[in-house]
DODRENBA-68806 format. One record per residue (C-alpha): x, y, z. Coordinates in steps of 0.2 Angstrom, whole numbers, plus 5000, padded with zeros to 4 digits. Layout:
BEGIN
<node u="X" v="Y" w="Z"/>
...
END
This chain:
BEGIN
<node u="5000" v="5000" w="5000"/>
<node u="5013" v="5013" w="5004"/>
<node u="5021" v="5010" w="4987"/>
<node u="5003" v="5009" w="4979"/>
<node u="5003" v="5028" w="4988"/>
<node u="5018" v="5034" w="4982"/>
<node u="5013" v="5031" w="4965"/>
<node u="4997" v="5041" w="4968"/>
<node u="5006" v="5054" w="4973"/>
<node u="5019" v="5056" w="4958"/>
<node u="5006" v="5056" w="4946"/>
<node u="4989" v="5062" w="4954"/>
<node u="4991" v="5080" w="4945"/>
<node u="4992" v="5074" w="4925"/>
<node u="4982" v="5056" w="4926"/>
<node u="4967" v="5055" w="4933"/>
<node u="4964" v="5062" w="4948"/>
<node u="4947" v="5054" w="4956"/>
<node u="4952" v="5037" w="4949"/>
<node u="4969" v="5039" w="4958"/>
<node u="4961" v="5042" w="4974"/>
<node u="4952" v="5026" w="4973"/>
<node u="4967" v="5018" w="4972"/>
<node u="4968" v="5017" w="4991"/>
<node u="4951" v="5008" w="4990"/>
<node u="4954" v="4998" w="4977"/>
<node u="4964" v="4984" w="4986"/>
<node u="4948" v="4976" w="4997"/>
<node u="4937" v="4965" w="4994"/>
<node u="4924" v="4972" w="4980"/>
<node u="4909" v="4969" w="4991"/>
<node u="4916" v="4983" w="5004"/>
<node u="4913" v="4999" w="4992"/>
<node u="4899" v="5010" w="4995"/>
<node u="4890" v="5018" w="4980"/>
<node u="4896" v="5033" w="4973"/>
<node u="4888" v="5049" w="4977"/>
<node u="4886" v="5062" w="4963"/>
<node u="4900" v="5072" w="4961"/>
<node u="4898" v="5091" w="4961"/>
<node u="4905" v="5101" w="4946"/>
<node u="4909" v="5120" w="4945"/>
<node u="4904" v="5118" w="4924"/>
<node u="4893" v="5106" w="4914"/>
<node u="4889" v="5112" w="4899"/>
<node u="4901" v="5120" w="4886"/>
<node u="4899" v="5140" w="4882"/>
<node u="4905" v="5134" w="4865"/>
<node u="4898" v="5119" w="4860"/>
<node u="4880" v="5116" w="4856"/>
<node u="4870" v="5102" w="4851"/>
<node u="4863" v="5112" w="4835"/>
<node u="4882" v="5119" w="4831"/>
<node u="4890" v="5105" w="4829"/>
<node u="4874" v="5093" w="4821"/>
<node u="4868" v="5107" w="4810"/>
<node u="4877" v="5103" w="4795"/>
<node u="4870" v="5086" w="4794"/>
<node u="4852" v="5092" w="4796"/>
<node u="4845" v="5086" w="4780"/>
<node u="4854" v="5071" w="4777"/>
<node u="4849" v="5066" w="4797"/>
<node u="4830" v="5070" w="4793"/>
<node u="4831" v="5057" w="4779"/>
<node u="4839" v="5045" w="4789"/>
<node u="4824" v="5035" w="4796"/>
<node u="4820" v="5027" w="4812"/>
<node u="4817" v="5011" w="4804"/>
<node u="4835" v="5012" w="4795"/>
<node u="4843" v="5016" w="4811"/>
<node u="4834" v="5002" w="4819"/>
<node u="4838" v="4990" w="4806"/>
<node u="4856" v="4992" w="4806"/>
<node u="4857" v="4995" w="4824"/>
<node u="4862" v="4975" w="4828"/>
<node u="4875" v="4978" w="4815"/>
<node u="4885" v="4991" w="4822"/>
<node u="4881" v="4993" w="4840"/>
<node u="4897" v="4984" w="4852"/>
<node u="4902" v="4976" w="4835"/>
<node u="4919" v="4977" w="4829"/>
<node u="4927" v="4981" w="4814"/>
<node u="4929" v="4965" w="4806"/>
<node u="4909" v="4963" w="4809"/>
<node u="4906" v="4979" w="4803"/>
<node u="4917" v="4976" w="4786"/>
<node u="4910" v="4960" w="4784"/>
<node u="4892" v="4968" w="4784"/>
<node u="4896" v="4981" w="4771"/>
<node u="4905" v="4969" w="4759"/>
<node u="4889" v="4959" w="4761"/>
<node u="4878" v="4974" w="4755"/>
<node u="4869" v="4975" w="4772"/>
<node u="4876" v="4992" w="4776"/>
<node u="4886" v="5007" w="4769"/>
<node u="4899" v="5018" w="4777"/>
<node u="4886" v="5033" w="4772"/>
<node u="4876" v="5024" w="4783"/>
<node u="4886" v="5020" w="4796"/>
<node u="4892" v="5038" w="4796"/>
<node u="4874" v="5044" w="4800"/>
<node u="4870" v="5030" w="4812"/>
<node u="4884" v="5040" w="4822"/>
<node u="4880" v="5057" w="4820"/>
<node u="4862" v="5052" w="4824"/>
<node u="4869" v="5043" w="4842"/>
<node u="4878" v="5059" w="4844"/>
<node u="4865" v="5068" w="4841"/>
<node u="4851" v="5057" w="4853"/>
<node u="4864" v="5055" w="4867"/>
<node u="4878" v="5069" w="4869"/>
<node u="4874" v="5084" w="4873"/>
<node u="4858" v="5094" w="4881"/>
<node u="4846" v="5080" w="4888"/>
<node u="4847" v="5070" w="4903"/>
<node u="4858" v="5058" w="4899"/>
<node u="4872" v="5070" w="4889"/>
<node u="4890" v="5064" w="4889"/>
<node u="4901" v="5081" w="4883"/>
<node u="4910" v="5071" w="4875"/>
<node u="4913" v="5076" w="4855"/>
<node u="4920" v="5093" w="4855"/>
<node u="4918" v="5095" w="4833"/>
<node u="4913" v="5085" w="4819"/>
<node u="4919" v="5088" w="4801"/>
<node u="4908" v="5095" w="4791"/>
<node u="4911" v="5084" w="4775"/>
<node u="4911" v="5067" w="4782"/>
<node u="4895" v="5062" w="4775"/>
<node u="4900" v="5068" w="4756"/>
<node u="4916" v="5057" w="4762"/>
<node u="4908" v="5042" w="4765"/>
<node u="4898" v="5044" w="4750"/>
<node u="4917" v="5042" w="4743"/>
<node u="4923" v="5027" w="4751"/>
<node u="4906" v="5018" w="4747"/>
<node u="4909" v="5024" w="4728"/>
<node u="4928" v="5016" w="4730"/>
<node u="4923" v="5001" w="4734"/>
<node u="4918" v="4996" w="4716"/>
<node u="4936" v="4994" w="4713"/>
<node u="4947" v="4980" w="4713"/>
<node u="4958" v="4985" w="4727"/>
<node u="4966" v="4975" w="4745"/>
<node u="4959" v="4991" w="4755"/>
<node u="4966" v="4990" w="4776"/>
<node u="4954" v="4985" w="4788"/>
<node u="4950" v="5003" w="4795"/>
<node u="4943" v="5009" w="4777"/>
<node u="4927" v="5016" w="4778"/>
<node u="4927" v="5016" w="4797"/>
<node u="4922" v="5030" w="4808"/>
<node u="4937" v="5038" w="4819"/>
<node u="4936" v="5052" w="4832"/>
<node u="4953" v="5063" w="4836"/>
<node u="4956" v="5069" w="4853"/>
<node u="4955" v="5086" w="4848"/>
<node u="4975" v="5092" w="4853"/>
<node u="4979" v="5080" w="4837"/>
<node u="4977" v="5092" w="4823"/>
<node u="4964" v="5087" w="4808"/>
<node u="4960" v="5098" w="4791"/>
<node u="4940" v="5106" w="4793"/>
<node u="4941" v="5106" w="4811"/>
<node u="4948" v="5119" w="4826"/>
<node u="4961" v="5110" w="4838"/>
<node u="4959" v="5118" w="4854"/>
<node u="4966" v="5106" w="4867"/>
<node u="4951" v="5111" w="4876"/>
<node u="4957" v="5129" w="4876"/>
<node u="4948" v="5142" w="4874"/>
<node u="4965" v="5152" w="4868"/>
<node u="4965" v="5140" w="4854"/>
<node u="4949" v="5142" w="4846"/>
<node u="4954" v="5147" w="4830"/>
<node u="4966" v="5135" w="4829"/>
<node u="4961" v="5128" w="4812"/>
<node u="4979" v="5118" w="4805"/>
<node u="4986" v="5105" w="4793"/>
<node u="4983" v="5087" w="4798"/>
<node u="4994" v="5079" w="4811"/>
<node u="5005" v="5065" w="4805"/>
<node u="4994" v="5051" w="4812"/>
<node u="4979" v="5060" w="4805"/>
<node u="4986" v="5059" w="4787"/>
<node u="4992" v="5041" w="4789"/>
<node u="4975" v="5036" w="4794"/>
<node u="4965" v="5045" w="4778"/>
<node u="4979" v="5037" w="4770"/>
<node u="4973" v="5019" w="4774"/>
<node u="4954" v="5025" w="4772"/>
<node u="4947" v="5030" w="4788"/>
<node u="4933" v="5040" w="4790"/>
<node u="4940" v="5058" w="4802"/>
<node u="4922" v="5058" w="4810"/>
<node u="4926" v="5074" w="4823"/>
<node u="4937" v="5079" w="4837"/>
<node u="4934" v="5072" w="4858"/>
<node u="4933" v="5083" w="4871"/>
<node u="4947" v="5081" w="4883"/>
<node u="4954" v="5086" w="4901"/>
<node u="4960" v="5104" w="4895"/>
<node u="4977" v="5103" w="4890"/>
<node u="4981" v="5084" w="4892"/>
<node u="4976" v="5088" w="4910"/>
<node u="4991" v="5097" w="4916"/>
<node u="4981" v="5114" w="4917"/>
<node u="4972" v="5117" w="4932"/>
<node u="4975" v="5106" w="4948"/>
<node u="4959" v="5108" w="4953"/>
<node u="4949" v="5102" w="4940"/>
<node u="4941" v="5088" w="4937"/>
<node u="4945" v="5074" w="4923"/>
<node u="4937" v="5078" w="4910"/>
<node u="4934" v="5094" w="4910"/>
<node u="4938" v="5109" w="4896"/>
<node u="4934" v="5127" w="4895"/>
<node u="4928" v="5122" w="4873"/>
<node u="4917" v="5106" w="4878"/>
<node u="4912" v="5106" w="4894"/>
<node u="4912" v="5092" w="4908"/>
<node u="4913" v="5075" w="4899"/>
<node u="4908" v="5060" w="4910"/>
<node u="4906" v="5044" w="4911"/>
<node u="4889" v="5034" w="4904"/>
<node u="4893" v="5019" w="4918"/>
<node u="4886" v="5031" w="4930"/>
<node u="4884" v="5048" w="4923"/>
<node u="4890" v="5060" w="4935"/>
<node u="4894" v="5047" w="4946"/>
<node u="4908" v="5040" w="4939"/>
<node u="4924" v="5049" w="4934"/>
<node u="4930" v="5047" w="4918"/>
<node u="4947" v="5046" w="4917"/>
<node u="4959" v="5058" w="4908"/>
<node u="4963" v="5067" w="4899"/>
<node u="4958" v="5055" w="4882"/>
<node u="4941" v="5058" w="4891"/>
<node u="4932" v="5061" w="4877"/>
<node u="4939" v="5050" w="4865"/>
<node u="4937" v="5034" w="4878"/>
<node u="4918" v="5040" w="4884"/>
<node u="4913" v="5041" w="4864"/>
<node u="4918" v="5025" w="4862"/>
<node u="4909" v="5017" w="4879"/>
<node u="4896" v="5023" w="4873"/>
<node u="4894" v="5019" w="4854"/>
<node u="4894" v="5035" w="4847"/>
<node u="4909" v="5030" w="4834"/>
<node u="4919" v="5015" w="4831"/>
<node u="4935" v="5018" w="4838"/>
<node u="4944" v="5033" w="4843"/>
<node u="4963" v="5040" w="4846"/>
<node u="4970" v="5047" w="4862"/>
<node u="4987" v="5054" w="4868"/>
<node u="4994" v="5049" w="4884"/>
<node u="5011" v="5057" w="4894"/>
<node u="5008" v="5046" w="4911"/>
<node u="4990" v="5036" w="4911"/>
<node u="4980" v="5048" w="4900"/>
<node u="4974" v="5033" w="4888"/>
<node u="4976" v="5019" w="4901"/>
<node u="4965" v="5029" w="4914"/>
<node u="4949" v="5034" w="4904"/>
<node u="4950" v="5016" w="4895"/>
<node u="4951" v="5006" w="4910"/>
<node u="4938" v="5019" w="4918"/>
<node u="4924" v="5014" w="4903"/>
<node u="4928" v="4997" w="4900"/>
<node u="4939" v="4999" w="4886"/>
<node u="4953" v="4994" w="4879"/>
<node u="4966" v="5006" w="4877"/>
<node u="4985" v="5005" w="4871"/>
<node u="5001" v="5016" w="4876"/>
<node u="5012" v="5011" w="4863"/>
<node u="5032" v="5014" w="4863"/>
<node u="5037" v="5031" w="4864"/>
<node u="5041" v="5034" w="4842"/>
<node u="5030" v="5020" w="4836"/>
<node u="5017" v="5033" w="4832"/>
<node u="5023" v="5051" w="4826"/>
<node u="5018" v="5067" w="4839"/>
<node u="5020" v="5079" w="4823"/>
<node u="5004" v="5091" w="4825"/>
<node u="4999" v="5085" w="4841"/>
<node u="4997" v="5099" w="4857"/>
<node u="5013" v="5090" w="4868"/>
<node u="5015" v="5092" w="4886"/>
<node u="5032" v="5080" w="4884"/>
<node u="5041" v="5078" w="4870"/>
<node u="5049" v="5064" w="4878"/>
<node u="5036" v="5056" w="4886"/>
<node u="5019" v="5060" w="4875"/>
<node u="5012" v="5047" w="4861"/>
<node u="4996" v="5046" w="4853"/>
<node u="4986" v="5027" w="4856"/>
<node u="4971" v="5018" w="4850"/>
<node u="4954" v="5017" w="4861"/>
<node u="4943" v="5006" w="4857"/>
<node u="4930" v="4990" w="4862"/>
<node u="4942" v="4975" w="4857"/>
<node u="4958" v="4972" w="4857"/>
<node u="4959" v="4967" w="4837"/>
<node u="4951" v="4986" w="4834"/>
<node u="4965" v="4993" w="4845"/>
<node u="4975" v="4983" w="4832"/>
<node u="4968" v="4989" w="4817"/>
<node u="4967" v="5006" w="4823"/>
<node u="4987" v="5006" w="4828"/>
<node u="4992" v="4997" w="4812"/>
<node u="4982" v="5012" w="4802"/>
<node u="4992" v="5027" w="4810"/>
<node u="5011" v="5019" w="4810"/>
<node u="5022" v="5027" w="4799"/>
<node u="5039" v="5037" w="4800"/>
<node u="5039" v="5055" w="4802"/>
<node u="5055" v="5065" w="4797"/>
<node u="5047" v="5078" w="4808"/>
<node u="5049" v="5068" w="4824"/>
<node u="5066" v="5065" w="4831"/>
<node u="5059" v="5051" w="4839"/>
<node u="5052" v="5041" w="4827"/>
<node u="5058" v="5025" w="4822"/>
<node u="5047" v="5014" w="4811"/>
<node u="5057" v="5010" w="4796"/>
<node u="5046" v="5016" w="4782"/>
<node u="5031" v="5023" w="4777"/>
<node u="5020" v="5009" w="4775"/>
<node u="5007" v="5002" w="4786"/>
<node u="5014" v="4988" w="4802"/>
<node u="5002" v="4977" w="4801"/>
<node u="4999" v="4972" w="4819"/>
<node u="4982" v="4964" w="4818"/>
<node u="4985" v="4948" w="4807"/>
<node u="4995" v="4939" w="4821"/>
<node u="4983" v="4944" w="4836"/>
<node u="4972" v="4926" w="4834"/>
<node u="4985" v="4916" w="4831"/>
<node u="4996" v="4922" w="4848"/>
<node u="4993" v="4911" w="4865"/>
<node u="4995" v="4915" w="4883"/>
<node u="5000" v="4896" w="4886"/>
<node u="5019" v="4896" w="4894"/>
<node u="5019" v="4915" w="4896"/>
<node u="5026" v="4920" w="4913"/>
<node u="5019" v="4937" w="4921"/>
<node u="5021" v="4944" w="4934"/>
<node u="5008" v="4950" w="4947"/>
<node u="5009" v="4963" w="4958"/>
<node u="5006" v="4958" w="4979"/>
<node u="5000" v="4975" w="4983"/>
<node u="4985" v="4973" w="4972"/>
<node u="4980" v="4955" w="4979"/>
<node u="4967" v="4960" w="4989"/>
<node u="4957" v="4965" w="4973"/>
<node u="4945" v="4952" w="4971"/>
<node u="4943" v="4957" w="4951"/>
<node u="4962" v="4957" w="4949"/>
<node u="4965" v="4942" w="4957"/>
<node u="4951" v="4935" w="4946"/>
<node u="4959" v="4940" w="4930"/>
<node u="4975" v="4931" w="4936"/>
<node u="4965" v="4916" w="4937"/>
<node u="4960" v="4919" w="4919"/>
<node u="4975" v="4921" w="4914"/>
<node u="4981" v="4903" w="4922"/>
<node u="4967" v="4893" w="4914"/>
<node u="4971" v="4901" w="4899"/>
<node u="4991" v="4891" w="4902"/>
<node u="4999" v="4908" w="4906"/>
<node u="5012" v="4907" w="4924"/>
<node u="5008" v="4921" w="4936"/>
<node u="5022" v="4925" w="4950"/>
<node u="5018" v="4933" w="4963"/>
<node u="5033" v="4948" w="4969"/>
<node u="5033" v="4964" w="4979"/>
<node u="5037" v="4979" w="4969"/>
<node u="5053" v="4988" w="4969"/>
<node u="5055" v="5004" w="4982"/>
<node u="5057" v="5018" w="4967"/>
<node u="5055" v="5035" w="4971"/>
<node u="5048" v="5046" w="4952"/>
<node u="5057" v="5062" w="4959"/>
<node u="5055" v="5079" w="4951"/>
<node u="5042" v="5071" w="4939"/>
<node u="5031" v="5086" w="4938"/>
<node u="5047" v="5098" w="4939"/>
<node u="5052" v="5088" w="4922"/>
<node u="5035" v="5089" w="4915"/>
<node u="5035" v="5110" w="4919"/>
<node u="5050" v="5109" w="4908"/>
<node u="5046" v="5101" w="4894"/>
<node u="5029" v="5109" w="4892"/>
<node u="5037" v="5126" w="4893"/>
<node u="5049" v="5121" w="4882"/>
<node u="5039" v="5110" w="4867"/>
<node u="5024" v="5119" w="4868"/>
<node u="5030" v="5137" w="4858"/>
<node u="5037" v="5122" w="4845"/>
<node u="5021" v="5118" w="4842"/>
<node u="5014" v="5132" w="4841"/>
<node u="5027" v="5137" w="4831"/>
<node u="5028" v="5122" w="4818"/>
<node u="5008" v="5117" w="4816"/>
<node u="5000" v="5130" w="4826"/>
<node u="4988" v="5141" w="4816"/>
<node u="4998" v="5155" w="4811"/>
<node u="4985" v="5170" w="4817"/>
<node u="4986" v="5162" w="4836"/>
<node u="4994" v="5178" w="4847"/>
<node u="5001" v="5166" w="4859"/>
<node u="5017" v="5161" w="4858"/>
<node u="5022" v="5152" w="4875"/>
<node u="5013" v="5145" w="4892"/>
<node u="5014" v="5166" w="4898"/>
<node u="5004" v="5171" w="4885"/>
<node u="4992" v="5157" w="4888"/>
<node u="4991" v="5163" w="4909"/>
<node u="4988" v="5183" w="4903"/>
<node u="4974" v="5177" w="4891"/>
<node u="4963" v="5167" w="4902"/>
<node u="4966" v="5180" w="4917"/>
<node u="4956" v="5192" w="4904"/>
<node u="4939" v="5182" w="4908"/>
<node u="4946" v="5169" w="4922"/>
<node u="4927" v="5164" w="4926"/>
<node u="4925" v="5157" w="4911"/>
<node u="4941" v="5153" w="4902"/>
<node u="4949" v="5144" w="4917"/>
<node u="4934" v="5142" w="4931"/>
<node u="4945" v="5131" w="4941"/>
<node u="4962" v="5141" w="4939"/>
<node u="4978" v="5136" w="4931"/>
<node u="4989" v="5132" w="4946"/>
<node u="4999" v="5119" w="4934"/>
<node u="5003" v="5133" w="4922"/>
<node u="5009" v="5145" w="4935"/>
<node u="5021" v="5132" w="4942"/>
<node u="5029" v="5127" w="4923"/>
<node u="5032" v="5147" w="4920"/>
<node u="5039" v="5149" w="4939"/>
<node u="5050" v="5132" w="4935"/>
<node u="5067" v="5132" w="4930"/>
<node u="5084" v="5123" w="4928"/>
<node u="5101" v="5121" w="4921"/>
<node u="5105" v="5110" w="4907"/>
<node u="5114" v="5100" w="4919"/>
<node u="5100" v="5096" w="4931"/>
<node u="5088" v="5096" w="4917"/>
<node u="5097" v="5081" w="4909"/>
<node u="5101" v="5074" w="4926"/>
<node u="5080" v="5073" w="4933"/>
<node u="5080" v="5064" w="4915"/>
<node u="5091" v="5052" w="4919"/>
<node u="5086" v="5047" w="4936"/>
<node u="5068" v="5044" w="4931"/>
<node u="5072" v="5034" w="4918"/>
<node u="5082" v="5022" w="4927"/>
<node u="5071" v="5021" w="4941"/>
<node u="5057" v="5018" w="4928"/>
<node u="5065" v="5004" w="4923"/>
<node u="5071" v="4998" w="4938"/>
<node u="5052" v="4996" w="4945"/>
<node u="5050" v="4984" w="4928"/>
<node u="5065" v="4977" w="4926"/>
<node u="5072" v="4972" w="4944"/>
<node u="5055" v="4959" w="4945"/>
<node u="5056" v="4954" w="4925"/>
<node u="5076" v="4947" w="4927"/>
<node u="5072" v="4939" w="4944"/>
<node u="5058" v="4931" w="4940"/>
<node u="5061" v="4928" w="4921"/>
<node u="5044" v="4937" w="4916"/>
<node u="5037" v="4941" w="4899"/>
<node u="5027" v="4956" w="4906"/>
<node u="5022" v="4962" w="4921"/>
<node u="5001" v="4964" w="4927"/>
<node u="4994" v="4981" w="4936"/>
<node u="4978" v="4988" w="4937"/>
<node u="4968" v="5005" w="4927"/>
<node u="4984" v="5018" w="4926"/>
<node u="4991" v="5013" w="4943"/>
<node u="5010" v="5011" w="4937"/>
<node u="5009" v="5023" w="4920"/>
<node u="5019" v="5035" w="4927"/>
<node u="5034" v="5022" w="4931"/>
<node u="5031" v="5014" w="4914"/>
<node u="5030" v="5032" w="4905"/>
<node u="5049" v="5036" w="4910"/>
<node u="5056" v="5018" w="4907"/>
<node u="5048" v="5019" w="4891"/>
<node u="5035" v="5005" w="4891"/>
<node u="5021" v="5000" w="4882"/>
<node u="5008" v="4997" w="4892"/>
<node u="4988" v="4989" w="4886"/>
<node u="4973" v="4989" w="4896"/>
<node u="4958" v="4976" w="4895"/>
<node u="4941" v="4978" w="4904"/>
<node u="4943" v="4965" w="4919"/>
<node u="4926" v="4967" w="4928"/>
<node u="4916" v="4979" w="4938"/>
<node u="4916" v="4987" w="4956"/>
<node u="4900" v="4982" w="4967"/>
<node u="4897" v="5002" w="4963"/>
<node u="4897" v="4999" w="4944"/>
<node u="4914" v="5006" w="4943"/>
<node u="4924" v="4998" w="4926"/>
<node u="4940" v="4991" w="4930"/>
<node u="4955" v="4986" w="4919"/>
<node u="4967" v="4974" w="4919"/>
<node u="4984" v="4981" w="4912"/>
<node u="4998" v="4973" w="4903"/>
<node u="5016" v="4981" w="4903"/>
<node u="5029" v="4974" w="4893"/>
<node u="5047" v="4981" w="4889"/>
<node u="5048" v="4993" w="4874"/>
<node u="5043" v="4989" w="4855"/>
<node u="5033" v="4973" w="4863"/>
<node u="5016" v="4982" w="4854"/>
<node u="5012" v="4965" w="4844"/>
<node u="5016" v="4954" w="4863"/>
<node u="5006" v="4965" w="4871"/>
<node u="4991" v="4963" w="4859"/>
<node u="4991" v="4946" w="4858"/>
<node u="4991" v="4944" w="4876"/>
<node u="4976" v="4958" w="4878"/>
<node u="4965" v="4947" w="4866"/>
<node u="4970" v="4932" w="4874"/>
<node u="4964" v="4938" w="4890"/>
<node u="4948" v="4948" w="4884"/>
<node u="4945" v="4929" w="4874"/>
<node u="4943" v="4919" w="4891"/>
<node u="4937" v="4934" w="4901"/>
<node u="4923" v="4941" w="4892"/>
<node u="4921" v="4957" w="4905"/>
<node u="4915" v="4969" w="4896"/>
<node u="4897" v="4975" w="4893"/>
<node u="4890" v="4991" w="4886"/>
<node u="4882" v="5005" w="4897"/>
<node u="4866" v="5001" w="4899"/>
<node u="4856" v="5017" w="4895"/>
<node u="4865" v="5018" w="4879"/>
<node u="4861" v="5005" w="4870"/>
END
């Protein structure tokens, strides 16, 4: 428990903050949790975003769209993945224009301004129904297309897209209309459908210490359809992980630094994937860390989280960091079947034993022929964590700005960004932005810069690899986010896979870590896993 606390307390201000705080619960027995009380929020509904606003280009095309159709298709589409869904418009029983509108007309019943709103799509692209119209037209043709062709895909919106505003939830930003990030180009690329951008903790969540997960000035208070306004969220991919949940679009992209795709994943049972630091380009993405920050797949299955990582891979000259040898498509969804958890040795944590779902998923894992060691987890300190974070952000967000940022933005550094909001505080930062104040006050030499670098790393690594070598592990079990911020600074992949629920309805996941490049390991032991487990089952009131 004491490390367990430790952890929290190194990573509590840019992961997901409620969630954190249940860690110290989260180690008794399931049937010892109360019900959640509703949580109290300074902002619900976005200033900016309205349900007309962003459905009104659609307006004819959703009148024509009958109930019947919707109902029709419904069994199709709804919790299905995207294999199914292909299958059905090869079969003729569905078209992408279709699928499109059975989206935007979810979107349109179920996110914002009724009783049971979720906040959680920020913008749409206006043209994504004449798009559609495209990729059914294309399919006359005699080509191999990937597996994400045609489908749906919503952007967290602090990953830049063509037609729409990224604002990072800012309301700085909000005519930050840009080029398309690298990953977005890859994945029009491969044929994917750009459906609209997430709403998002406000700035990756390392804005205003006070606010909750999910929250941004631009869309308003996302939560979670497991127990709306009862459950958090997770952040800061709020958005993108909640749309999913909740069927409002196939699949979706986050961006993590420490837990921000592994927290609201595992917070609506979800699978959700931090890859290796490079695997996917960050060019055109709002950073907070250019060491640490990656974009990831959200999605319902493991073999969409697959699909959906397979379609953005590709190197970016752009990005010192990344290292995929060429510009075509990893295929990392082809292999996922054929992998087996038999003889894989993994390691489980003895601080999270008293969690009845965690030590359920470990007996999963065991009829399934995988070994599970028990070990005590290495005494790592993370120090200066947030001190290296302050540095980076105030160093790599002018870049971006710079590079992809629209050129008629006045801002030009995390100052500017404090003096604007102070302008009209109530509305453009409710809850502050404490965080920012501490990267503009936060300062140090090259020399200690590189030496805070250093030590985290190694004592990243240390946490990972001390029990790995001992105990001759493939990879290493935790549970929702609760070691992201040691495998952010090693390096290491980590995927989550929805392992059951709290007695409180609360969606947990079981995460897998592995040592870096280990994407296609991790995967095949996510589906193996999710295979015998079967945990997950969709919100009920959105269905």
């Amino acid at each position: 428990m004491k490390k367990i606390l430790l952890v929290l307390l190194a990573i509590s201000i840019f992961s997901c903050k409620n969630e954190s705080e249940e860690k110290t619960s989260s180690v008794v027995d399931q049937d010892t949790i109360q019900s959640p009380k509703e949580m109290d929020f300074k902002v619900l509904d976005s200033k900016y975003v309205s349900k007309d606003s962003i459905m009104s280009p659609f307006k004819k095309e959703l009148q024509d769209f009958s109930a019947e159709r919707y109902n029709q298709i419904k069994p199709l589409v709804l919790d299905q993945d995207i294999p199914a869904i292909q299958a059905s418009v090869k079969k003729g029983d569905l078209s992408y224009e279709e699928l499109v509108l059975f989206y935007l007309t979810r979107i349109q019943k179920y996110d914002r301004e009724n009783e049971l709103s979720l906040n959680s799509v920020i913008s749409l692209n206006p043209n994504i129904i004449e798009e559609a119209r495209e990729k059914d037209a294309a399919l006359n043709e005699d080509k191999d297309y990937h597996q994400i062709f045609g489908i749906p895909v919503l952007l967290k919106d602090n990953i830049d897209a063509e037609n729409m505003l990224t604002t990072a939830g800012a309301e700085v930003l909000k005519n930050n209309y840009t080029q398309d990030a690298f990953i977005t180009k890859r994945l029009k690329d491969n044929g994917a459908l750009i459906i609209g951008k997430a709403n998002l903790s406000e700035w990756a969540y390392f804005f205003c210490g006070e606010c909750p997960s999910g929250y941004s000035a631009i869309g308003g208070q996302t939560l979670n359809p497991y127990g709306r306004k009862l459950l958090d969220t997770g952040g800061s991919s709020s958005g993108s992980a909640v749309a999913v949940a909740a069927n409002l679009v196939t699949v979706a992209v986050g961006s993590e630094t420490a837990g921000s795709i592994l927290s609201p994943a595992s917070q609506n049972s979800l699978v959700g994937l931090k890859p290796t630091i490079g695997l996917l380009s960050r060019g055109g993405i709002v950073p907070i860390s250019g060491t640490l920050d990656t974009p990831g797949p959200i999605t319902k299955s493991v073999i969409d989280n697959a699909i959906l990582l397979s379609a953005m891979t590709g190197k970016d000259a752009k990005d010192s960091a990344s290292k995929t040898n060429t510009n075509t498509t990893k295929d990392f969804y082809t292999s996922v079947k054929a992998g087996t958890l038999k003889g894989k040795r993994f390691g489980a944590i003895k601080e999270l034993m008293e969690d009845a779902l965690y030590v359920q998923a470990i007996a999963d894992l065991k009829n399934a022929g995988a070994e599970v060691i028990e070990f005590k987890t290495e005494e790592v300190d993370l120090p200066n964590f947030t001190r290296f974070l302050n540095l980076e952000m105030k160093r790599d967000l002018p870049k971006y700005l710079k590079s992809y940022g629209n050129k008629s933005l006045e801002i030009k550094s995390v100052t500017d960004v404090i003096a604007y909001n102070l302008q009209d505080s109530l509305r453009r930062a409710p809850y502050g932005q404490g965080l920012f104040d501490r990267i503009v006050a936060d300062t140090a030499s090259a020399e200690e810069y590189q030496s805070i670098k250093d030590t985290l790393h190694a004592n990243g690594k240390k946490f990972f690899d001390v029990p790995m070598e001992k105990h001759d592990l493939d990879g290493v079990l935790s549970i929702n986010n609760y070691h992201a911020g040691e495998a952010a600074v090693a390096l290491y992949p980590g995927i989550t896979v929805p392992m059951g629920y709290t007695k409180s309805n609360a969606p947990k996941g079981l995460t897998f870590y592995a040592k870096s490049n280990k994407e296609q390991d991790l995967l095949i032991w996510a589906y193996g896993y999710e295979a015998v487990s079967k945990k997950r089952i969709a919100p009920k009131n959105y269905n």
